[in-house]
Legacy VTK file of the C-alpha trace (Angstrom):
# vtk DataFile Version 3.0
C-alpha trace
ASCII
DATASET POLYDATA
POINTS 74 float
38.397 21.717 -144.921
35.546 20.370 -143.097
35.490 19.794 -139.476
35.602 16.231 -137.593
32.478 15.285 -136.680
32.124 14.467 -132.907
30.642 11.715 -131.804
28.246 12.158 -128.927
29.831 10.862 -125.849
26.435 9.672 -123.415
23.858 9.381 -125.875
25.374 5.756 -127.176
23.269 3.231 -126.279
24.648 0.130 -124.699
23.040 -3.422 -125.258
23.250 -5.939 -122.260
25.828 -7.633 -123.715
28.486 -4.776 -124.012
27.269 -4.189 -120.079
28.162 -8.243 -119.604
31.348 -7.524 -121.467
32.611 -4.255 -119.647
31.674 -6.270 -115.795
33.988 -9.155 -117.591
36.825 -7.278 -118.066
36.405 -5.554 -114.471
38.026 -8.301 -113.024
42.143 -9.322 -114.692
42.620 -12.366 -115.811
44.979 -12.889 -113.211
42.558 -11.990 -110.521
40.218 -14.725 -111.597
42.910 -17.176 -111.629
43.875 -16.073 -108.226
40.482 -16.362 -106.947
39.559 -20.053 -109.125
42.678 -21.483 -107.625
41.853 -20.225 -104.006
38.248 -21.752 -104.063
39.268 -24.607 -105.235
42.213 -25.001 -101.867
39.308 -24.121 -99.836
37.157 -26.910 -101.415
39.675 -29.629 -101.082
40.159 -28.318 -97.734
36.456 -28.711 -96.770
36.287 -32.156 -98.587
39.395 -33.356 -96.109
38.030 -32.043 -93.087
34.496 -33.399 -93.419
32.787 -30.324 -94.106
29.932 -28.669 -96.257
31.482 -28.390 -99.988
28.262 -25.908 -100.751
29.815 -22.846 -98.608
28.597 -20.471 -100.739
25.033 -19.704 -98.631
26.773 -20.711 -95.521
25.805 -17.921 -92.891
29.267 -16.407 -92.323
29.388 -17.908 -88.760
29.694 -21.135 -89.910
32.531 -20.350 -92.702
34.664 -18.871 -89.526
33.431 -22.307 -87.868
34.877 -24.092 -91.011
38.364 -22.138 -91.118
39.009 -22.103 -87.391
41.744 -24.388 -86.506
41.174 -26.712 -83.509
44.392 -27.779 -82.165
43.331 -31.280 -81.151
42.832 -31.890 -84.913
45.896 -30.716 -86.325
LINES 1 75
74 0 1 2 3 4 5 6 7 8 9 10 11 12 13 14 15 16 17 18 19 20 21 22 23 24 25 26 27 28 29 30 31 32 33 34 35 36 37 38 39 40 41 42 43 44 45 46 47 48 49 50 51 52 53 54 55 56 57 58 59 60 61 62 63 64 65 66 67 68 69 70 71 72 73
């Protein structure tokens, strides 16, 4: 009886798109619900209160700016 080949475990190379495939499945599907539904509370939010909708190269000062309530306008 002839023995199982192995197959070599590190010498597999892997093309970019089984690297963009292994970061996709990083995250659950859950997770990226979680996190679609969440940006989208804190866009409507922004939208209501008047403020910048592209917060995504906001300096992080002005996202505290943006989520810090002011009592007078509540």
């Amino acid at each position: 009886m002839e023995p199982v080949a192995k197959r070599p475990r590190f010498s597999i190379k892997k093309t970019e798109d089984d690297l963009k495939r292994f970061l996709d499945m990083k995250e659950s599907k859950n997770t990226k619900k979680a996190t679609k539904s969440a940006v989208n509370i804190f866009r409507s939010y922004c939208i209501e209160r008047q403020r910048p909708v592209c917060y995504e190269k906001l300096p992080a000062e002005e996202l505290l700016e943006i989520l810090r309530v002011n009592n007078s306008q509540v």
